[in-house]
C-alpha positions in Angstrom: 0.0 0.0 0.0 1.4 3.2 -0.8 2.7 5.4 1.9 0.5 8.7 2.5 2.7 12.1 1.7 4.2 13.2 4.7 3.2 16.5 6.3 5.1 19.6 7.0 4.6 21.8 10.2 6.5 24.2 12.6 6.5 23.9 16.3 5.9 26.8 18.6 6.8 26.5 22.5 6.3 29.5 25.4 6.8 30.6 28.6 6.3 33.7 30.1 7.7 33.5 33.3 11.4 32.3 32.8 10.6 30.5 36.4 8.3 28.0 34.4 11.5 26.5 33.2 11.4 24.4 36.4 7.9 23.4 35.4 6.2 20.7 33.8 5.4 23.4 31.0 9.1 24.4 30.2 9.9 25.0 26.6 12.2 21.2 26.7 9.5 20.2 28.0 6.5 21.4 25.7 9.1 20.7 22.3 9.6 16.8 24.0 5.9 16.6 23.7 5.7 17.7 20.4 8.0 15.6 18.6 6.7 12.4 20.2 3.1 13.4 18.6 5.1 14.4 15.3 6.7 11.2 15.3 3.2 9.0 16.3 1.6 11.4 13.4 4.5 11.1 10.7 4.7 14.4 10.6 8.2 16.6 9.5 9.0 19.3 12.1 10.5 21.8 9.6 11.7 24.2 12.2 11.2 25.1 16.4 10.5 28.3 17.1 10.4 29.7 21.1 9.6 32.7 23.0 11.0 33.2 26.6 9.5 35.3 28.9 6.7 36.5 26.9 2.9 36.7 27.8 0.3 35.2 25.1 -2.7 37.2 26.7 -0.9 40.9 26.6 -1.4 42.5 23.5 1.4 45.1 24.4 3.9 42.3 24.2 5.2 41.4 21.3 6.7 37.7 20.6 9.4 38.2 18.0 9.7 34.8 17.2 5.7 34.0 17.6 5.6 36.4 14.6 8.6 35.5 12.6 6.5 31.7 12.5 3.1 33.0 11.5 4.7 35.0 8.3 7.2 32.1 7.5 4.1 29.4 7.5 2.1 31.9 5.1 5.2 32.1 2.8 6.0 28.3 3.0 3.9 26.2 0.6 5.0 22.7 2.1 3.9 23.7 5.9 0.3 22.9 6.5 0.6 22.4 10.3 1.6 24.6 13.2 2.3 22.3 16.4 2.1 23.4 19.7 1.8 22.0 23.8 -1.6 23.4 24.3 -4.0 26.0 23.0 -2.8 28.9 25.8 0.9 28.5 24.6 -0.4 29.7 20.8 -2.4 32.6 21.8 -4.6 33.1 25.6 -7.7 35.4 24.1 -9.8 34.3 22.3 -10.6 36.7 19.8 -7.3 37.2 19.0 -6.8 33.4 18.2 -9.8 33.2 15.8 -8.3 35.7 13.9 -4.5 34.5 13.4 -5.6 31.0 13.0 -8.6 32.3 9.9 -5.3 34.2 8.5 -3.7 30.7 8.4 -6.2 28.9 7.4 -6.4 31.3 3.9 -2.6 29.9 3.5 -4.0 26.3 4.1 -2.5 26.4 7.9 -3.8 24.5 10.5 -3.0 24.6 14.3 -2.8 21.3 16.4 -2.7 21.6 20.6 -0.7 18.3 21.1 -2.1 17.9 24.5 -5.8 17.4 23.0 -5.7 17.4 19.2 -8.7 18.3 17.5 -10.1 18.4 13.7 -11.9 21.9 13.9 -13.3 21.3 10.5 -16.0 18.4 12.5 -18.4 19.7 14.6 -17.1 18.1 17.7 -13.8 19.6 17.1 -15.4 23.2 16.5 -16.8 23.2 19.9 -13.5 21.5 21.5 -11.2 24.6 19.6 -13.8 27.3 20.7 -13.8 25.5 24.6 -9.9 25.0 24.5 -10.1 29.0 23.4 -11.9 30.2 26.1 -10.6 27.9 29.2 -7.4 29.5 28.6 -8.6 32.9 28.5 -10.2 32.6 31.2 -7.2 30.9 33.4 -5.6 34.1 32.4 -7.7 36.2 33.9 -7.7 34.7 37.2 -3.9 34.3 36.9 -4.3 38.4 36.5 -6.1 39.1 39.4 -4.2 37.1 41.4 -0.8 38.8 40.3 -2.2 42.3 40.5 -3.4 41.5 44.3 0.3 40.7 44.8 1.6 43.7 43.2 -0.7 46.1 45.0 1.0 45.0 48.6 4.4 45.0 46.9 4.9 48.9 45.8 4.5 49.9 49.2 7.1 47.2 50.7 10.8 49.1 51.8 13.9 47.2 51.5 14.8 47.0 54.9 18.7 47.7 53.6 18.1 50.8 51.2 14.9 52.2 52.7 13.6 52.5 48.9 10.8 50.6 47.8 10.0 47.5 45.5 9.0 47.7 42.4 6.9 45.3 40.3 8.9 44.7 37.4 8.8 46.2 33.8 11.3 48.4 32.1 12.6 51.4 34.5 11.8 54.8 33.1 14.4 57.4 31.4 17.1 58.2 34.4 16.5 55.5 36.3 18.0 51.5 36.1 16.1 48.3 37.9 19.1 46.4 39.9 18.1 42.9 41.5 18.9 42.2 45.2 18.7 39.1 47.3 16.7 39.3 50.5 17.0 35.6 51.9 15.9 32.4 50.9 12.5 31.3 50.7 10.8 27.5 52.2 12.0 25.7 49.4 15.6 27.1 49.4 15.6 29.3 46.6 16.5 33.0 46.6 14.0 35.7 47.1 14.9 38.2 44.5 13.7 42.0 44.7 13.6 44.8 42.6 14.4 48.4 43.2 15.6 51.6 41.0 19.0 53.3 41.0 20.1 56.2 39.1 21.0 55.1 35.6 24.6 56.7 35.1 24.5 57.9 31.2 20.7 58.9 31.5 19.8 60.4 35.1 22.3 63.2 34.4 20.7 63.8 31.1 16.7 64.1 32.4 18.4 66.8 35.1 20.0 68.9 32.5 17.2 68.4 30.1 14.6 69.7 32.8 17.0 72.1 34.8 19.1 74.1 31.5 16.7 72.9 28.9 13.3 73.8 29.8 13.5 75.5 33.2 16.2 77.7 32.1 15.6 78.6 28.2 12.1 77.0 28.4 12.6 75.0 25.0 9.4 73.4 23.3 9.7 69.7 22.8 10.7 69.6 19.7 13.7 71.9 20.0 14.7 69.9 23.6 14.3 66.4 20.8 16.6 68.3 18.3 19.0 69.2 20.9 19.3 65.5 22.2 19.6 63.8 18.1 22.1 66.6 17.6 24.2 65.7 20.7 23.8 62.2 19.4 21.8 61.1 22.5 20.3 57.9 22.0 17.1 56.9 24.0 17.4 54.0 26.9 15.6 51.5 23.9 18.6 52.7 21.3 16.6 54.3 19.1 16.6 58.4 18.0 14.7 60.5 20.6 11.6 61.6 19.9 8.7 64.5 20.6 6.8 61.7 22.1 9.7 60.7 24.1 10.4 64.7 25.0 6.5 64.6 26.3 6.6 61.4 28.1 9.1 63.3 30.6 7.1 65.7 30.9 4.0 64.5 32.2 2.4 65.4 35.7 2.9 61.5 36.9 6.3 61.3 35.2 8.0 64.4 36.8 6.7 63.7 40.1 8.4 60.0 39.6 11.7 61.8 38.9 11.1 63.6 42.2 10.9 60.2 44.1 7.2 59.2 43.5 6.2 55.5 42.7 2.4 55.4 41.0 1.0 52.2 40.7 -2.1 50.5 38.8 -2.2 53.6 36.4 -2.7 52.4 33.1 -6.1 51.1 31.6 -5.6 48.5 29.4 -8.9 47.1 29.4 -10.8 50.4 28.2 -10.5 50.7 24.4 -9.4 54.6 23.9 -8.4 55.0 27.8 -4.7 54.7 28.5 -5.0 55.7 32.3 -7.7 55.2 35.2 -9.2 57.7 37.6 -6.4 59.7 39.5 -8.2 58.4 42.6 -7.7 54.7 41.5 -4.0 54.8 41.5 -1.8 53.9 44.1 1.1 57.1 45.1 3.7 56.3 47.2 6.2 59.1 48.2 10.1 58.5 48.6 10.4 55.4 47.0 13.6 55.4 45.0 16.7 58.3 44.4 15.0 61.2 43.5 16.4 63.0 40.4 14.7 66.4 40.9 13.2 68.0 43.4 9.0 68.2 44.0 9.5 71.9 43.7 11.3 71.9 39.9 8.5 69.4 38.8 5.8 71.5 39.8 7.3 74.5 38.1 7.9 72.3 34.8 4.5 71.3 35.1 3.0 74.6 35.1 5.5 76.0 32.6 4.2 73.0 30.3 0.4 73.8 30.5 0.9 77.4 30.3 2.6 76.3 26.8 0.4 77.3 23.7 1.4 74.0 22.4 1.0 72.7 25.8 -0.9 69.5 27.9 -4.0 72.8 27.9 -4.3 72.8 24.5 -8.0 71.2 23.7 -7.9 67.4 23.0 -9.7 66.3 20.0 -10.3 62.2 20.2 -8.3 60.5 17.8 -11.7 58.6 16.4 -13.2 62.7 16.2 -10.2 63.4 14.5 -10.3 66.0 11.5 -7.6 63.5 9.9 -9.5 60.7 8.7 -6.6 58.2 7.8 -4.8 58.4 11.0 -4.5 56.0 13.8 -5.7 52.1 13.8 -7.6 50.0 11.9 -10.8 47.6 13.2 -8.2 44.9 13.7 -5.7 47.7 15.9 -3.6 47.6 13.0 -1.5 50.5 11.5 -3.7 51.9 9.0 -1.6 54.3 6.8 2.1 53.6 7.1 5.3 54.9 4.9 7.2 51.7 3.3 10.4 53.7 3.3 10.7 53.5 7.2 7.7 51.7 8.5 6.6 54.2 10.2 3.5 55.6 10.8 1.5 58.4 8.8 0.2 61.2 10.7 -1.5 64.5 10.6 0.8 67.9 10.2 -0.9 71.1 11.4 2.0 73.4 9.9 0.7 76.3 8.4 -2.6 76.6 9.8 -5.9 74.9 9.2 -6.3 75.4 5.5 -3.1 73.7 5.0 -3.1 70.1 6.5 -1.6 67.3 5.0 0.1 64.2 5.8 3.5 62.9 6.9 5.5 60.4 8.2 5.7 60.4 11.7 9.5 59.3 12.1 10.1 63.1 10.9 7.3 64.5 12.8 8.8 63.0 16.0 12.4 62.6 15.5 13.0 65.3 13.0 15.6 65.9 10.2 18.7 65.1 12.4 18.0 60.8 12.3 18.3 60.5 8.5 15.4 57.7 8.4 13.2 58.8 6.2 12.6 61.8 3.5 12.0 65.2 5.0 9.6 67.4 3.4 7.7 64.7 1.6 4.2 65.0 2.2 0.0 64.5 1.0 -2.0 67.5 0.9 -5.0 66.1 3.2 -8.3 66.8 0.7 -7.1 65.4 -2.2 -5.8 62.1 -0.7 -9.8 61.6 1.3 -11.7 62.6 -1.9 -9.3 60.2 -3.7 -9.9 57.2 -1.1 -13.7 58.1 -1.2 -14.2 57.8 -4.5 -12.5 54.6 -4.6 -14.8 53.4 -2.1 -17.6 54.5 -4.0 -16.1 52.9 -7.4 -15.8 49.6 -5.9 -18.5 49.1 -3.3 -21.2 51.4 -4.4 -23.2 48.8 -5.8 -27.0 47.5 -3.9 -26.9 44.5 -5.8 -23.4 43.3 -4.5 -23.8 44.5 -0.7 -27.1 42.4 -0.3 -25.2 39.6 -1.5 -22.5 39.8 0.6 -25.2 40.2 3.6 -27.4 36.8 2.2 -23.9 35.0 2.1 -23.0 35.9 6.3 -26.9 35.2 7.5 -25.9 31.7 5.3 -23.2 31.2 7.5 -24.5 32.7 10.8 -27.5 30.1 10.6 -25.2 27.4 9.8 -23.3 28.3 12.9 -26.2 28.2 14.9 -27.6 24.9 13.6 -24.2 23.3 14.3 -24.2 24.8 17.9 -27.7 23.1 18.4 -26.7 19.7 16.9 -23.5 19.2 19.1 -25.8 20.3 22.3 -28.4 17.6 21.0 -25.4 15.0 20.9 -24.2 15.6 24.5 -27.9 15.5 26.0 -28.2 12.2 24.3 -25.0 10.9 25.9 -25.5 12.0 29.4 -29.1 10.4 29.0 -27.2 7.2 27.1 -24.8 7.5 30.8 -27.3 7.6 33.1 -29.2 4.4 31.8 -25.9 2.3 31.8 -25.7 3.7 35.3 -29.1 2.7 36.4 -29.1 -0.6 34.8 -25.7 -1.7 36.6 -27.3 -0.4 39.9 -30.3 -2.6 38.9 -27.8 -5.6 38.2 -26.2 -5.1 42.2 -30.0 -5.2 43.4 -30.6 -8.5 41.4 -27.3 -10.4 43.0 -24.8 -9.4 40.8 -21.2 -8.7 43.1 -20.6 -5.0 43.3 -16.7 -5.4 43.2 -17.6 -5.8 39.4 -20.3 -3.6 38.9 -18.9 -0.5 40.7 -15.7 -0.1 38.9 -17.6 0.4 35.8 -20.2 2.6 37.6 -17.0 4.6 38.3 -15.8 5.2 35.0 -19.2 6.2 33.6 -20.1 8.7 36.3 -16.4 10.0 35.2 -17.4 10.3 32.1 -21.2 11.5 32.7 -18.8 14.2 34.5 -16.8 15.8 31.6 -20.0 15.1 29.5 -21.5 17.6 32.0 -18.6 20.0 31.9 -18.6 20.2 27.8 -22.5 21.1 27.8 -21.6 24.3 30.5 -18.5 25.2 28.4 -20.6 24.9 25.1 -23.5 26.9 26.8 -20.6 30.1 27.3 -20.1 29.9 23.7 -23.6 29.7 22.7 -24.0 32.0 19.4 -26.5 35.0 19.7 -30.2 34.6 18.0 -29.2 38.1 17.7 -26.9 37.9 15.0 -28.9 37.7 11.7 -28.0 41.3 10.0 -31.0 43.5 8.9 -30.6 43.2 5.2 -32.1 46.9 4.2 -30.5 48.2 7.3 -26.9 47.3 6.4 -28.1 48.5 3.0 -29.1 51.9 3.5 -25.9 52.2 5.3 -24.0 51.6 2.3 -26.3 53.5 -0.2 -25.7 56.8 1.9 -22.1 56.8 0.4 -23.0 60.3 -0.7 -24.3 61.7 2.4 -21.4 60.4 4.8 -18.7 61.8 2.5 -20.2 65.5 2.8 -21.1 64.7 6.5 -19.2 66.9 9.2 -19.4 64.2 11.6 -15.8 63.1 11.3 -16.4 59.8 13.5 -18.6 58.5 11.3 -16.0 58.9 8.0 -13.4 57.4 9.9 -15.3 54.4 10.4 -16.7 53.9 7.2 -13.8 54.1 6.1 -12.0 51.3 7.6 -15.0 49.2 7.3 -13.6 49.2 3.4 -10.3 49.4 3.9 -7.5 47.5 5.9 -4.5 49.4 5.3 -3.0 52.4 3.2 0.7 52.4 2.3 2.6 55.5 1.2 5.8 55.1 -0.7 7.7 59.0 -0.2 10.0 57.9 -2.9 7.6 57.8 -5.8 4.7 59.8 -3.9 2.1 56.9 -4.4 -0.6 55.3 -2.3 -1.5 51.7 -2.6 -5.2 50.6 -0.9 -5.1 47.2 0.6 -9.1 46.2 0.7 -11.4 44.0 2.7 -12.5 41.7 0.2 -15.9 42.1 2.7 -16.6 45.2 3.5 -20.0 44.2 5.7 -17.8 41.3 7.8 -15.4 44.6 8.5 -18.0 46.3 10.0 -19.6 43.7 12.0 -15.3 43.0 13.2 -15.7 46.7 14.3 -18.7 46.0 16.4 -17.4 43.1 17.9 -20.1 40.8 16.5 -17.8 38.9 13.7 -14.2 37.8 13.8 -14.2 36.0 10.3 -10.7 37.0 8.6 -11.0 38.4 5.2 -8.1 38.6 2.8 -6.9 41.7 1.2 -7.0 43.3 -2.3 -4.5 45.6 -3.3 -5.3 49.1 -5.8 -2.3 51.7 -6.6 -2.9 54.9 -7.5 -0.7 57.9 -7.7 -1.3 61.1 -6.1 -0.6 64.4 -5.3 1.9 65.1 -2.4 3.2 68.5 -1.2 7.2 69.2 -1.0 
């Protein structure tokens, strides 16, 4: 009999707690586990890719080699398998997952938890991927709260040697170092290692003079103070150019006070989409807890000198999603969604020259200026003619009734077919716990007639096991029931799309910005040959419903060129 053809995959182990190494979950560990299934499977491990130290529920953290795999399966045509220990050491949220693994599956990409292998494509295996999904967001979350509970007592905590206090972990701010010190040993025998901030010895000089001669002094706007820095060569604590972004950072309220000896504590919000920080009266301020670097005094003057600033923290804030520039910022996915392909960086708004002369720019100049040399100064789109250009693309390729109700039949189709699968895997486990609990009673039925019960109750055992899990799957697939809510409004969705007209000469800049990116994924802008290439949804109604939150569905892209207009 001939031999089947062998199949191709790459293997992906995690940690991201370099302490797990002494686990049962270590990355020898995980890879071990792996290669026996490849082996029982026949299947070629290509390549092993590992992260260390690297969370998969975070989406702040990013997992170099986690990403380097995902693009080298998409450009490999032999790799049709992505192996890994379990489903939380691919990705922990689940939302998240569905997409990466629908952008895999368009490159004929499957992933496989070793642990408890599924085939998603059955219905059984749909629910087991969506319940794997979820149980390991969910042991996330409570490993969260537990951690931040920790945390919370810890900022507070003095070293009994320094007097300064610990800190949680994370990168030290500009000025500042972590150094690690041993305070004992804990029941098992290992060391209890702390973490507190010292001055840093190139950069804590640098923040002084910066705030003391630079802005105190000749009160410098932060873009002369980044000039000054790039000029002097000064590179930022990550090695990169400093930047106006960088300049501000320093300069905020919570940040000058820290240079001044503060600690703050459960700050940032990274729960509320739009919010980066909390209420001030959530946050946890503890005073003298590390070298200070100025005094309370100079960052209260540098404060007010800031918001007294025409181009200061006073000036009005406009939302980004209010935003007069409509291609700025993210995309429904929290993509980049107009970026330069010179320097990868992103595109932003310029205000130079007042309010009837905006256009965009890269923002590697906008933030670093000329002195870095990474991209082309001067380059830039006058803002009207690029939106008209991207409406009317819109409207040329999407303005069409006939197509949109399509598209809408086509996702009820699936929608329905989602729900009827949903209803016909709960109908299977009812008629297995019912199946369970006859084999139960008749075995209890067989004791009562004479039968020994040292061999009945052994098997009464295993099936009250099983009528256990069988119990479990039906409250896991009940948390992932689909909505009856779900079925789109056909005219609805398309009298949004007939009112292309309407929305384009509406003032309501919100509402542009996302009708826009329920069209388009991405912009590119190349500032070497002043053109703008449009990558599409193939689907523009499954964007929208992504944007809502309703639909995860991955939809491919379609690329237009076009050439336009851009200022010198």
């Amino acid at each position: 009999m001939k031999k089947p053809d062998p199949r191709y995959a790459f293997s992906y182990a995690r940690v991201s707690d370099p302490r797990q190494a002494q686990k049962d979950v270590s990355v020898p560990e995980q890879l071990r586990k792996i290669r026996e299934y490849a082996d029982r499977e026949g299947i070629i491990i290509l390549r092993e890719f590992t992260d260390l130290g690297k969370s998969a529920y975070r989406d702040d953290v990013k997992r170099d080699e986690f990403e380097r795999m995902i693009q080298e399966a998409k450009g490999d045509p032999r790799v049709s398998l992505i192996l890994v220990h379990d489903m939380s050491r691919f990705v922990r949220r689940r939302a998240k997952a569905v997409l990466i693994k629908a952008d895999l599956a368009q490159y004929g990409v499957r992933v496989i938890p070793v642990l408890n292998p599924y085939d998603s494509s059955t219905i059984a295996g749909f629910w087991m991927e969506a319940i794997d999904e979820t149980r390991a967001e969910a042991e996330s979350m409570a490993t969260s709260m537990h951690t931040l509970e920790k945390m919370k007592g810890s900022i507070a905590q003095r070293d009994p040697e320094t007097g300064w206090c610990y800190k949680n972990g994370g990168r030290a701010p500009a000025g500042y170092k972590n150094i690690r010190v041993v305070r004992g040993i804990d029941h098992r025998g290992r060391e209890i290692a702390r973490l507190l901030w010292e001055i840093d010895e190139e950069w804590g000089p640098r923040i002084q003079f910066i705030i003391r001669e630079l802005r105190l002094k000749e009160n410098l706007s932060f873009d002369k103070i980044r000039d000054y820095c790039n000029q002097q060569g000064w590179l930022s604590p990550e090695g990169r150019p400093v930047t106006t972004s960088f300049i501000r950072e320093i300069f905020r309220k919570d940040r000058l006070l820290q240079l001044a000896g503060y600690a703050f504590w459960n700050r940032e919000d990274r729960k509320t989409r739009g919010r980066r920080f909390k209420p001030e009266e959530e946050w946890v301020v503890v005073p003298n807890a590390h070298p200070a670097l100025i005094t309370e005094e100079e960052a209260l003057r540098c404060r007010r000198l800031v918001e007294e600033s025409a181009g200061g923290f006073n000036k009005k804030h406009h939302p980004q999603e209010n935003s007069r520039f409509l291609l700025t910022g993210k995309n429904i996915f929290g993509e980049p969604f107009f970026i330069c392909t010179h320097c990868g960086g992103n595109i932003v708004g310029d205000f130079q020259g007042g309010r009837h002369k905006l256009k965009y720019q890269c923002s590697t100049i906008a933030y670093e200026g000329k002195y870095t040399n990474r991209c082309l100064p001067g380059v830039k789109l006058e803002k009207d003619p690029i939106e008209q250009y991207v409406f009317a693309a819109i409207k040329s390729n999407f303005g069409a009734p006939e197509r949109i109700r399509r598209l809408v039949r086509d996702i009820n189709t699936a929608i329905k077919r989602e729900q009827k699968d949903y209803y016909e895997a709960a109908m299977l486990l009812e008629k297995q716990a019912e199946s369970a609990k006859k084999q139960i009673a008749n075995l209890v039925n067989a004791i009562a007639k004479g039968t020994p019960p040292e061999y009945v109750n052994p098997e009464i055992e295993r099936i009250k096991k099983n009528l256990e899990e069988i119990e479990a799957q039906k409250r896991n697939l009940l948390a992932v029931k689909p909505s009856s809510q779900m079925i789109i409004d056909e005219e609805k969705v398309i009298g949004y799309f007939c009112r292309l007209d309407e929305i384009i000469t509406s003032d309501d800049n919100r509402l542009k910005r996302h009708f826009i990116r329920s069209f388009i994924r991405r912009l590119e802008f190349d500032p070497d040959t002043k053109k703008v290439e449009i990558f599409w949804f193939q689907d523009p109604v499954q964007a929208a419903l992504a944007q809502n939150e309703q639909h995860t569905g991955h939809v491919p892209d379609v690329r237009e060129s076009a050439g336009v207009g851009g200022g010198t």
